[in-house]
N, C-alpha and C positions, 0 to 999 in steps of 0.2 A: 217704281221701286226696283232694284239695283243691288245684286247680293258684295257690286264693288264701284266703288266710283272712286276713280284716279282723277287727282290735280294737275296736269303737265303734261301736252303730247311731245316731248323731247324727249332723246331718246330713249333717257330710263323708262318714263313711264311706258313709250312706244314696245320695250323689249317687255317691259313686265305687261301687258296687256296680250302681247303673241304669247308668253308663258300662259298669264290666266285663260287663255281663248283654246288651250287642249284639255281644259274642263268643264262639266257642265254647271256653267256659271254665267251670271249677266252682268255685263261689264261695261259701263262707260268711262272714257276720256273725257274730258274736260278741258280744253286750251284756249285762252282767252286772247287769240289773234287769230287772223281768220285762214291761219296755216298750220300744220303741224311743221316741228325743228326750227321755232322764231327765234330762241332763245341760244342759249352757249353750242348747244345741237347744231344751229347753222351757223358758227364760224371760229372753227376753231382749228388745231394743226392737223385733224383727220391721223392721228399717229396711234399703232397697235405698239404700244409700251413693252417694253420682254419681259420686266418683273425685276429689274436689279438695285430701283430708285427705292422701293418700300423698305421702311424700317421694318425690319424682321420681327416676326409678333405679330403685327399690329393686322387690320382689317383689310386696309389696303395690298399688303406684300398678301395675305389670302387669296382676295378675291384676283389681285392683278395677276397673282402665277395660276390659276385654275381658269380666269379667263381669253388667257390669248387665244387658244383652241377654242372653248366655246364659241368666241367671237368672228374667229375663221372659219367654221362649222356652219356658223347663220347663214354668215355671208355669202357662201356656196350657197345654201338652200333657199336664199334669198335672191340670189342673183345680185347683187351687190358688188360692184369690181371692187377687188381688194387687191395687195400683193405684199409678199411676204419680202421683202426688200433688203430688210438688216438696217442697224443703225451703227453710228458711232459717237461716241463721247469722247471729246478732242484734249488733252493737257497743252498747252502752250508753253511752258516752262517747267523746269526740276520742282521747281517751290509746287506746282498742281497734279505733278504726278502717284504723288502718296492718294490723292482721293483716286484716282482712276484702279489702283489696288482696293482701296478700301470699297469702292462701288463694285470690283469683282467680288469680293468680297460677300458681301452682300448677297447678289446674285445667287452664289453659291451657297448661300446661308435660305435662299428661298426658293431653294432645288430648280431655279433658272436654267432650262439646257443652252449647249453650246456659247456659252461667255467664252472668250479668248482676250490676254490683255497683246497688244501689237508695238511694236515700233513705229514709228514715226516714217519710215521708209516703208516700213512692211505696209499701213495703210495708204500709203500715197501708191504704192506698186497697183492696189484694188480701188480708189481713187486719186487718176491722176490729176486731178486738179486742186485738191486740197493744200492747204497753205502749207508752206514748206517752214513757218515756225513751228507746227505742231509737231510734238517730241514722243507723246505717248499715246494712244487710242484703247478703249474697250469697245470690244466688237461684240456687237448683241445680234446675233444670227437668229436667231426667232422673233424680233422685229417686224413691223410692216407699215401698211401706209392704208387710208379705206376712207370713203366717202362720207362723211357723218351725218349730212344732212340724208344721204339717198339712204342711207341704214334706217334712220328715221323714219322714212316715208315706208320705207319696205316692210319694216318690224310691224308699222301702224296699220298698211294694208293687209297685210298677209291677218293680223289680229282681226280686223274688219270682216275679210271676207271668210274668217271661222264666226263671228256672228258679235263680236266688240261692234257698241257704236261709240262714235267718235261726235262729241258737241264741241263744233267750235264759236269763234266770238262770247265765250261764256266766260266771262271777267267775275271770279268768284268775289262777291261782296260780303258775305255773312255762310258760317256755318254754326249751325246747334244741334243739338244731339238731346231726343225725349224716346223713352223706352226703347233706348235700342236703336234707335234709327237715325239716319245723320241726314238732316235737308239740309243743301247747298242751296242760295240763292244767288243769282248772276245780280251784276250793274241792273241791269234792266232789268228785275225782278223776276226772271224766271226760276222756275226750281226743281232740282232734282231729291231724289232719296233713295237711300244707300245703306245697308247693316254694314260695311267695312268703307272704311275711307284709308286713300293711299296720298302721299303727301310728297308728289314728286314737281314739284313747282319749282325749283331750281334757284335762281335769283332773290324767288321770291317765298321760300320755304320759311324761311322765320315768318311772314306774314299769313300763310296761311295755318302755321302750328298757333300762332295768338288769337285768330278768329277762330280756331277749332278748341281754343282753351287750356293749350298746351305751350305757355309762352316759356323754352329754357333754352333756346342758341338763337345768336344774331352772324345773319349771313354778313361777309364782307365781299364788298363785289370788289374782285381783280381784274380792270381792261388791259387786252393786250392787241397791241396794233399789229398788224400782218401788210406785208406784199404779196401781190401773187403778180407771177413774169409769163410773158406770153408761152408758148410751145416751145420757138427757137432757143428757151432756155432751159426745157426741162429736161435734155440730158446732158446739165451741166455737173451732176452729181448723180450718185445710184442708189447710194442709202440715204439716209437720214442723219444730217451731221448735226451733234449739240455740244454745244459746248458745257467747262466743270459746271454743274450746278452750283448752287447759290440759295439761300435762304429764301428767296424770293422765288424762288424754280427752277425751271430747267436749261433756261438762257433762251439764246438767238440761235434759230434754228437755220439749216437750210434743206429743202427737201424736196424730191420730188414728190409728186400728186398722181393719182392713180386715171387722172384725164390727161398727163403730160405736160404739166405746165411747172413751175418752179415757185415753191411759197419761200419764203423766207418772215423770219419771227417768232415768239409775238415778242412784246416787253410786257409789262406787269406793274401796273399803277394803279394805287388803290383808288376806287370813287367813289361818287354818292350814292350813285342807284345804277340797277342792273341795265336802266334805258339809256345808262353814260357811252354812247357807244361812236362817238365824234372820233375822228383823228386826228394827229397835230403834225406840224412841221414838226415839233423837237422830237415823238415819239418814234417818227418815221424816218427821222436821219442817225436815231440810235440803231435801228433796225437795221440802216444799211450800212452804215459803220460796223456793230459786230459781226453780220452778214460777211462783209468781205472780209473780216477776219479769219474767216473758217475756209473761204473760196475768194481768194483775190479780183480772179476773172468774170465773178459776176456780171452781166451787163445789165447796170440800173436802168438803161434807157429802154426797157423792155418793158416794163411793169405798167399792166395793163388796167390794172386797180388794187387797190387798197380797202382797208376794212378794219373794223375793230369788231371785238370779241370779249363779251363779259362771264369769266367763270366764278362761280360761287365757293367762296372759302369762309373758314372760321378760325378763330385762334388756334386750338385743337390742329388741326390741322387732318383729321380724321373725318371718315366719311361717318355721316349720322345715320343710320341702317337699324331701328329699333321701333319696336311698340311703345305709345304714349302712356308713361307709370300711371297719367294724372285720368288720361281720357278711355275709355274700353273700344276696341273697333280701329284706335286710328294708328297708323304707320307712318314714321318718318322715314323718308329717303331725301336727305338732305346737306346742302355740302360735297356734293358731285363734283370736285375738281378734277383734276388729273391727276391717276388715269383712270376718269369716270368712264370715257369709252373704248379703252379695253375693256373695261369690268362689265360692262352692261349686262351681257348676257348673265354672267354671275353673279350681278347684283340681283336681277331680276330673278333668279332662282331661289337666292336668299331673302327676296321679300316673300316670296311662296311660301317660304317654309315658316316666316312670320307668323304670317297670315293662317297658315294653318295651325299651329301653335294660337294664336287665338280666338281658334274655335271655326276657322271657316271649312266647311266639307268640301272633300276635296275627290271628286268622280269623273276618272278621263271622258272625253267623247268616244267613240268607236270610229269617227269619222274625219275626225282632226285631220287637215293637212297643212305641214308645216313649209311647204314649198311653194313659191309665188311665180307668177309668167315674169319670163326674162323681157325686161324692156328694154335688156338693152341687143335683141338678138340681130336687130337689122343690120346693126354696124359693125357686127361681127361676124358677116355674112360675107362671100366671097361675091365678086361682081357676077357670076354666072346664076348665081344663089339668088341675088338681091332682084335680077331681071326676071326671074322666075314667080319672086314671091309680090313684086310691082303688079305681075300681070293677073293677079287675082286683087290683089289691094291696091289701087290704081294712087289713092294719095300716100303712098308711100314715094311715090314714083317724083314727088316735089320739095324739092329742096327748098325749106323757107331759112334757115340761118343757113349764111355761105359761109361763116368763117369754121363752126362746128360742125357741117354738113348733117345738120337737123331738117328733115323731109315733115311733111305734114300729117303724114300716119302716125309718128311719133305723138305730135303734140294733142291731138284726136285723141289717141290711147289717155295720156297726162291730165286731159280734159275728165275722158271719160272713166277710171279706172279708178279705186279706191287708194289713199283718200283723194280725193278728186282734187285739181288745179285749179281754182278758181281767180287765181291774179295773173299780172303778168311776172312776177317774182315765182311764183308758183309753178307754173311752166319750165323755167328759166332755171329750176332745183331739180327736175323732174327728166329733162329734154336735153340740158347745157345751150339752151336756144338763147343767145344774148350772154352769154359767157366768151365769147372770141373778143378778136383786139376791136371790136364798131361795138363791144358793151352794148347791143342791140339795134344797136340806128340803124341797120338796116333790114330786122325783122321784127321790130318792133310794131310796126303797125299790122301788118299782118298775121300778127298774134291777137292783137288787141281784136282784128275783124274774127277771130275765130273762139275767142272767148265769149265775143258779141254772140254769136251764131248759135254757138252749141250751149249756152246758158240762155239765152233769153235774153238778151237784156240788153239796153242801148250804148251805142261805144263807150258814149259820155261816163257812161256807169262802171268801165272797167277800171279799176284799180292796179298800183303797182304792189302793193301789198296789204288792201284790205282798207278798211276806214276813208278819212277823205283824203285818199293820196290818187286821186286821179291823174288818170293819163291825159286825160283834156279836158275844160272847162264848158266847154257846150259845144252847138253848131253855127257857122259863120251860113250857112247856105246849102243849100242841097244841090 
């Protein structure tokens, strides 16, 4: 029994679970993949939004301008590389530059600091490589860029190791609610029980409001294809270039990434289910078509992979942030599109207050701490540093990814640290082990021997992401 049991370890529920974990409260996740951030959490533009895109009023332009600081705020205490980069919003033409006013606008309508609208020169002077069509720019200086899947993982640990458990592979099949109490039953008939339920499943948030008995929004999944370019292209730009928005979003992006590399994307195609996560020739030559709209000199022959990303939207076009009228106990948080991770922190603060509004008590720990170990301290170590702290941790001292310069102390910790690593995808979110331009081929195996090792379990059995996505099919010989 469980005074909270949350649906979704991405990242809302992950932030709202670090929030519930500095009360004395008992709290589990719930994620039905055998990772936490499986979902829109691991792949999407990693972008700190300034606040000038929300229609004034509304829930979004709230939460979006009170969360860039909370979010930057985590991220420190999280150790989370983030950077505050700035963006821009490009016009192409006289006919596009009325919106770039009216998005200052805006801005300023949701107390946005530091908007400025620029020239066409004035932002080429601070990006020299942007297209010389562009006429007018809005320059968003409170802006940035952050990791979303490591946000995720960091939000979930640091909640863990205040005393959140975390159940993964629990594919929620059935909830009911008798005096008060809500039992969750998995696929495979396990079950939990809970006086509050949080309803942060993402994709699949209309599915689980209809098994909780609360059937009034249908999620619509938006895929949006991405590229991402090796390093020698990530200081092809400084901020975050987007072009006019559009009914459909926020366009074709170009950006750096806070590991150095260059995304460009998404587009935005509606599909069937949140698991439509394929890409195509036609979505990924739109991408690079408006891509070099923004930055001519892109070099496409860099692009080291590709990926698709499913956000959850609704007609509304609002985030769903409310207690169930129909059910007592239950919270939706659903409909987390952009910019659901700026808002997180914010979000996750305003489920609190839900929550406690419907009755949940609410008493800090004395012992909370909301700061997590820097995993990423080795590589921000100087080489005098690094030879010092080898000689006491001797498998730091082994470099298994050559192209990320990921040593084997890292993936150890990734293994061993909360929530722990258990695929080779997992590692791979945790380490950037199998993120360089060999996409793993050539630490690939010896990740696999070390997930072998320190889990128990036979190579044959390691997975690239859980289920039967194995990494090999058996043994030819010993």
């Amino acid at each position: 029994m469980y005074d909270v049991l949350i649906v979704g370890a991405g990242v809302i529920g992950g932030t709202l679970a670090r929030e519930l974990s500095k009360y004395q409260l008992s709290v589990c996740v719930l994620e039905k993949e055998n990772d936490v951030a499986m979902g829109a959490s691991r792949a999407n533009s990693g972008i700190v939004h300034g606040g000038y895109d929300p229609v004034p009023g509304t829930l979004k332009a709230q939460l979006n301008s009170a969360g860039v600081e909370l979010l930057f705020e985590a991220a420190k205490d999280l150790h989370v590389p983030c950077k505050r980069n700035g963006s821009m919003v490009c016009a192409f033409s006289a006919e596009e530059e009325p919106l770039i006013q009216e998005l200052y606008d805006q801005g300023q309508e949701n107390n946005i600091p530091g908007l400025k609208v620029l020239s066409g020169d004035e932002a080429r002077a601070i990006e020299p490589n942007l297209s010389a069509a562009v006429t007018k720019v809005l320059h968003v200086t409170n802006a940035g860029i952050i990791c979303p899947y490591d946000l995720t993982i960091a939000a979930i640990g640091n909640a863990m190791d205040n005393g959140v458990s975390l159940r993964r592979n629990f594919r929620v099949a059935s909830i009911c609610r008798e005096d008060g109490v809500f039992t969750v039953t998995s696929a495979a008939g396990e079950q939990l029980q809970g006086k509050y339920l949080v309803n942060c499943a993402g994709g699949y948030s209309d599915a689980v409001a209809r098994m909780a008995g609360d059937d009034f929004f249908t999620i619509i999944p938006r895929a949006g294809e991405y590229m991402l370019l090796d390093k020698a292209e990530g200081g092809r730009v400084s901020h975050t270039l987007f072009q006019c928005p559009t009914v459909e979003g926020k366009g074709i992006l170009v950006s750096p990434t806070v590991d150095g590399n260059l995304l460009v994307g998404p587009t935005a195609q509606v599909v069937e289910t949140p698991v439509s996560k394929d890409t195509t020739p036609e979505g990924l030559g739109i991408v690079e078509r408006l891509a070099a709209k923004s930055v001519p000199s892109v070099n496409f022959r860099q692009v080291i992979t590709s990926f698709t990303g499913v956000r959850a939207s609704t007609k509304g076009g609002e985030f769903i942030l409310k207690a169930s009228d129909t059910v007592p106990g239950l919270v939706h948080a659903g409909a987390i599109d952009s910019p659901g991770l700026t808002c997180c922190v914010s979000i996750a603060k305003y489920l609190v207050n839900i929550l406690q509004e419907q009755g949940l008590a609410l008493t800090e720990k004395e012992n909370w701490n909301g700061k997590r170990k820097n995993f990423h301290a080795f590589r921000e170590m100087d080489d005098e540093q690094k030879n010092a702290y080898i000689q006491e941790h001797p498998e730091f001292g082994k470099i298994v990814c050559r192209c990320e310069t990921v040593t084997e102390g890292e993936i150890l910790d990734a293994i061993r640290s909360n929530p722990a690593a258990t695929d080779i995808d997992g590692v791979k979110r945790r380490t950037r082990s199998g993120m360089g331009r060999c996409q793993g081929g050539f630490c690939g195996p010896y990740v696999m021997e070390l997930i072998s090792k320190e889990l128990g379990i036979a190579t044959e059995d390691v997975t690239k992401f859980g289920g039967n996505s194995r990494m090999v099919m058996g043994r030819i010989g010993e």
